[in-house]
C-alpha positions in Angstrom: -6.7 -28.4 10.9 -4.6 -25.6 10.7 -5.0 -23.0 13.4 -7.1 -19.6 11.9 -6.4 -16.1 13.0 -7.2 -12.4 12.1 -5.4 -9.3 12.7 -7.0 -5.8 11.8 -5.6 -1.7 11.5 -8.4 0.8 11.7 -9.0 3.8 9.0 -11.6 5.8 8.1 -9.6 8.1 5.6 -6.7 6.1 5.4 -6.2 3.0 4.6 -7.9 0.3 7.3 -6.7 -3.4 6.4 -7.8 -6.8 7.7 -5.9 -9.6 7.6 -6.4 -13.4 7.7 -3.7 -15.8 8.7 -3.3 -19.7 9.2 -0.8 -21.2 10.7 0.5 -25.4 9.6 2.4 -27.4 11.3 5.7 -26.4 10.8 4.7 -22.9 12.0 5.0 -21.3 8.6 2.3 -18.6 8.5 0.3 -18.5 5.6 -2.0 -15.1 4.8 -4.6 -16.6 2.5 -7.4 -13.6 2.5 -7.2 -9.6 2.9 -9.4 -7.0 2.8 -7.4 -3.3 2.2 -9.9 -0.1 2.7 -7.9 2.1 0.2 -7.0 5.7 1.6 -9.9 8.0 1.1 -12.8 5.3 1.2 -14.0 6.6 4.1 -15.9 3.7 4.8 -17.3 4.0 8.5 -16.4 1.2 11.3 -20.1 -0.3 11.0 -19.7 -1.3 7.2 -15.7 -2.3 8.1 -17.3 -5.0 10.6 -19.8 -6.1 8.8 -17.4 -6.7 5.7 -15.0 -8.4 8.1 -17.9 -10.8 9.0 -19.0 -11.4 6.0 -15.5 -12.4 4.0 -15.2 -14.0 7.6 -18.1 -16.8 6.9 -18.0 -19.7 9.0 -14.5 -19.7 10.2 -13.3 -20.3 13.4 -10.4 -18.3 14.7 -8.2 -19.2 17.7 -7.9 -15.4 18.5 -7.7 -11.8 16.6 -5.7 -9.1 17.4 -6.4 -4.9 16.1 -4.4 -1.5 16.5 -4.6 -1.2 19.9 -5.9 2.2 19.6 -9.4 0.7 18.4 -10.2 0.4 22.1 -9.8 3.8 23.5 -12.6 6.1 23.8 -12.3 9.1 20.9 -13.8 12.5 21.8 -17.0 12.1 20.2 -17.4 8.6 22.6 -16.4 10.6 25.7 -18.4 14.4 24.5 -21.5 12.1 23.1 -21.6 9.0 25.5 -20.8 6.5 22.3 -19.1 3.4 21.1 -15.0 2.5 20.6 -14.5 0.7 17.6 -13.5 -2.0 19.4 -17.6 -2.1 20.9 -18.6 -1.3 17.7 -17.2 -4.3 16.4 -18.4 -7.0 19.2 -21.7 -5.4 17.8 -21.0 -7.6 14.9 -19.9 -10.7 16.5 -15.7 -10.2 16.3 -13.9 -9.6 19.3 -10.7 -8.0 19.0 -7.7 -8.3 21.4 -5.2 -5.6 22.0 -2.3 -5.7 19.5 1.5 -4.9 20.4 2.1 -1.9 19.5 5.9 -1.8 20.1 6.9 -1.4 16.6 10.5 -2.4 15.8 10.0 -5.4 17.6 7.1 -6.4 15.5 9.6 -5.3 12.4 12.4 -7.4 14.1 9.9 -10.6 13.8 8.5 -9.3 10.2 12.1 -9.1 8.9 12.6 -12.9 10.4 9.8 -13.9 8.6 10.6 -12.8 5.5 13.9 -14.0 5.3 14.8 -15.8 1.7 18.2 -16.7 1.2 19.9 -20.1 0.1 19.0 -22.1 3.5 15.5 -20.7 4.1 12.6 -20.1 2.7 10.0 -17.3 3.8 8.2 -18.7 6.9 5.3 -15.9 5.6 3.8 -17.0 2.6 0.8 -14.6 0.8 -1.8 -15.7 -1.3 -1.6 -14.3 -4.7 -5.5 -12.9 -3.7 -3.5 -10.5 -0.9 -2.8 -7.7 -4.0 -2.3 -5.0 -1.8 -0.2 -7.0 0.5 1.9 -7.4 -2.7 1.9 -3.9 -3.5 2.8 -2.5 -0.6 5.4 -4.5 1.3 8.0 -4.1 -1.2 7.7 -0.3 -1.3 8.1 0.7 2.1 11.2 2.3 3.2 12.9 2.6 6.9 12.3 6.7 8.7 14.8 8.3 8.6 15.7 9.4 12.1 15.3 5.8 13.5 16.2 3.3 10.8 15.0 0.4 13.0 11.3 2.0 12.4 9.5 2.3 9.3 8.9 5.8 8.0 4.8 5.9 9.0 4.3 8.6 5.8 4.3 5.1 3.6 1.9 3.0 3.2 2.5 0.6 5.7 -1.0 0.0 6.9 -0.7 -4.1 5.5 2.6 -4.3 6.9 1.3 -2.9 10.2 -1.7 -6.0 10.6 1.6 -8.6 10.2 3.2 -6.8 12.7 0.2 -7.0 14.8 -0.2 -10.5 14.0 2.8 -12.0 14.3 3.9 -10.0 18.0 0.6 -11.7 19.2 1.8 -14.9 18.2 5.4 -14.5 19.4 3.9 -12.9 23.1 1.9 -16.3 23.4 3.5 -18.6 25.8 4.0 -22.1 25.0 2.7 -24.6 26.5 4.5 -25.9 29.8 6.9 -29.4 29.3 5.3 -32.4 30.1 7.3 -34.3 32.9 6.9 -38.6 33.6 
């Protein structure tokens, strides 16, 4: 009964990363699947979306959110009268919202969930399936002209799908109080 969601970072070269999240009842977010393209796969945006579908099965999902840059037209759409990703992907049957892309506060919210000290517990939780998840959280390292950002040369392509996901779910409004 718990509410399903995706979030997804383009690559060709480097590393492109879906993400599947579910959300329980106490608003904990739990990230129970991943697929990581590792850098150099170059694995092209028609067998991405067709992976995505497939590891996607049957699932219903109350929205998913992608890079926003997925949805702008790249010089071979404009020159050659092609597809975005984005189309290319509603080809396949997943529909993609714009992502945040306003990245320290979607660190802000990934630090919050995260936290772990003697009152708290992390409200993100990762399935021991989510091995590059694992990998690569720990390693990445704050740039170092603005320390609030993370230094892009990492590999920070995971990290970037739970800032994705979790802006989208902070940017949603609640719904309004019911009054007698």
């Amino acid at each position: 009964h718990w509410k399903r969601f995706r979030a997804y970072d383009y690559g060709y070269d480097n590393p492109a990363c879906c993400k599947w999240y579910a959300l329980d009842g106490d608003g904990r977010v739990w990230v129970y699947r991943e697929k990581y393209f590792k850098k150099g796969h170059r694995t092209d945006v028609d067998r991405q979306a067709a992976e995505i579908l497939r590891l996607s099965s049957d699932e219903v999902y109350d929205y998913s959110v992608a890079d926003p840059s997925i949805f702008s037209p790249t010089g071979m759409v404009d020159k050659y009268g092609g597809q975005t990703i984005s189309e290319t992907f509603a080809r396949y049957g997943i529909m993609w919202l714009p992502a945040s892309n306003r990245r320290v506060d979607g660190w802000s919210l990934l630090h919050q969930y995260l936290r772990w000290d003697a009152e708290n517990i992390p409200k993100i939780m990762y399935f021991n399936t989510c091995l590059d998840s694992i990998r690569t959280l720990p390693t990445l390292v704050h740039d170092e002209i603005n320390p609030e950002d993370l230094d892009t040369g990492g590999e920070d392509h995971a990290a970037d799908v739970d800032r994705y996901y979790l802006a989208s779910l902070h940017e949603r409004k609640a719904p309004a109080a019911k009054t007698d």
